[in-house]
N, C-alpha and C positions, 0 to 999 in steps of 0.2 A: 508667280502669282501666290502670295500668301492669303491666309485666312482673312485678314482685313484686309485684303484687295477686292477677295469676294464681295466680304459685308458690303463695302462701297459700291461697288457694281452692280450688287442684287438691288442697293438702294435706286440708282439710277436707274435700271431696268423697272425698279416696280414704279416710279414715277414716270416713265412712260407710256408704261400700261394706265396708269390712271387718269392720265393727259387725255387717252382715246376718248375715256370715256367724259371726261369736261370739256369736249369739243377742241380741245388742241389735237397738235401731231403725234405720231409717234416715236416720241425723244424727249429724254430726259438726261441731266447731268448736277453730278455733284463734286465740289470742288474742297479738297480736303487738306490740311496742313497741321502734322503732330498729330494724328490719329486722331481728327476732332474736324466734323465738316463744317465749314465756313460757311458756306452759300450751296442751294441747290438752283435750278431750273429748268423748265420745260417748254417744249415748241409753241408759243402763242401766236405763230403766224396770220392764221385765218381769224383767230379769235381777237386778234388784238387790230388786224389790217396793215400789221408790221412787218415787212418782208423780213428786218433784220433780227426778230425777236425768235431767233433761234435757242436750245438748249442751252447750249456751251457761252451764247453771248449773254441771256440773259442770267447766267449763275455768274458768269465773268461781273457782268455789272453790280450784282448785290454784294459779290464776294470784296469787289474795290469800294463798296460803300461801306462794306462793315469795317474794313480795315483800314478805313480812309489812305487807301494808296490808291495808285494805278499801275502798282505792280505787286505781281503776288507769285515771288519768288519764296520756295521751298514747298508750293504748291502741286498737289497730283490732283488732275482733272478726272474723272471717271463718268463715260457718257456712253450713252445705250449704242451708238452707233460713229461710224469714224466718223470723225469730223470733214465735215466739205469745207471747203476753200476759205468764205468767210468764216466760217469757225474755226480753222486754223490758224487764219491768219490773229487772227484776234486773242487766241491762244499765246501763240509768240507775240503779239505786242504788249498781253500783260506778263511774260515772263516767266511765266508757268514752269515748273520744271519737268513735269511729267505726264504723259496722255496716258490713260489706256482706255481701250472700249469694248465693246461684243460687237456689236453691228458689223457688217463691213457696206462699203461703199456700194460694191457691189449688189447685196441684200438692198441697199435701200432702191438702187435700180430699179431692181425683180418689182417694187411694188411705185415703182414712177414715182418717186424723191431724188432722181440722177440727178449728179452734177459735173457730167462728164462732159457737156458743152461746154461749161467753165472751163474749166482744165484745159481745153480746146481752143477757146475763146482766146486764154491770156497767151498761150503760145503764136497767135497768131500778130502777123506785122498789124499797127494799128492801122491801117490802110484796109485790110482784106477780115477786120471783124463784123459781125452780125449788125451790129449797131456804131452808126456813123460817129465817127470821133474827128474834131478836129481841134489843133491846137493855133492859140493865137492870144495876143499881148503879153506873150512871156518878159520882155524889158520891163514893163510896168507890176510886171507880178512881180518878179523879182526884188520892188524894194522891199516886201512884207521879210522877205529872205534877208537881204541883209542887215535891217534892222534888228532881225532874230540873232543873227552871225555879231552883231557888235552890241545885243543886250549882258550887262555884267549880272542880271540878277535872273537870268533865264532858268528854269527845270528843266533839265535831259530827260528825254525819255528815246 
């Protein structure tokens, strides 16, 4: 951890704390590249009626607006608290190169922000999760795939 590892941390920490007090959650994240922070954001769950409008996704979002990409490679994330599942995952799908946090998962437990049934959840056969999943007209889904599979002007991601 160096000195501007803090700086960016203490940033994200103090945007969590101030989140409490705007009626969001307690998490904040700030996304940084070349000692100069891109995008911040903070948990507007409740506030927004967003389930997805977590810290890390909404910094993720503004950070791919400013830089008109959808990848933000050579980027270090800095968030008050680990990242749960969808914020992870959204982490690696923008490419990020580096997490760190204060929080742990467990801390957000302690105060009922778990996302330990996740974790639980995906482990489990689709057959025996919480929520009834079933699959069906995969032949017909599949042409959207291969059209994809034989477009010459397609973006990888």
């Amino acid at each position: 951890m160096t000195t501007q590892d803090q700086h960016f941390m203490q940033q994200a920490i103090d945007l969590s704390i101030d989140n409490v007090a705007n009626g969001g959650g307690p998490f904040g994240a700030v996304i940084v590249r070349d000692g100069e922070v891109i995008a911040s954001g903070v948990n507007r769950v409740t506030a927004n009626n967003d389930p997805t409008a977590h810290a890390e996704v909404t910094a993720i979002r503004a950070a791919c607006q400013k830089v008109h990409s959808f990848k933000l490679k050579g980027c270090t994330i800095y968030t008050s608290c680990e990242p749960c599942p969808m914020c992870l995952s959204a982490i690696y799908w923008a490419g990020i190169s580096r997490i760190c946090f204060a929080n742990t998962k467990q801390d957000a437990e302690d105060i009922y922000f778990g996302d330990k049934f996740i974790y639980e959840e995906i482990e489990r056969p689709i057959g025996k999760r919480s929520i009834p999943t079933e699959q069906f007209m995969r032949d017909e889904a599949l042409q959207a795939f291969r059209k994809w599979e034989e477009k010459p002007d397609k973006i990888e991601y």
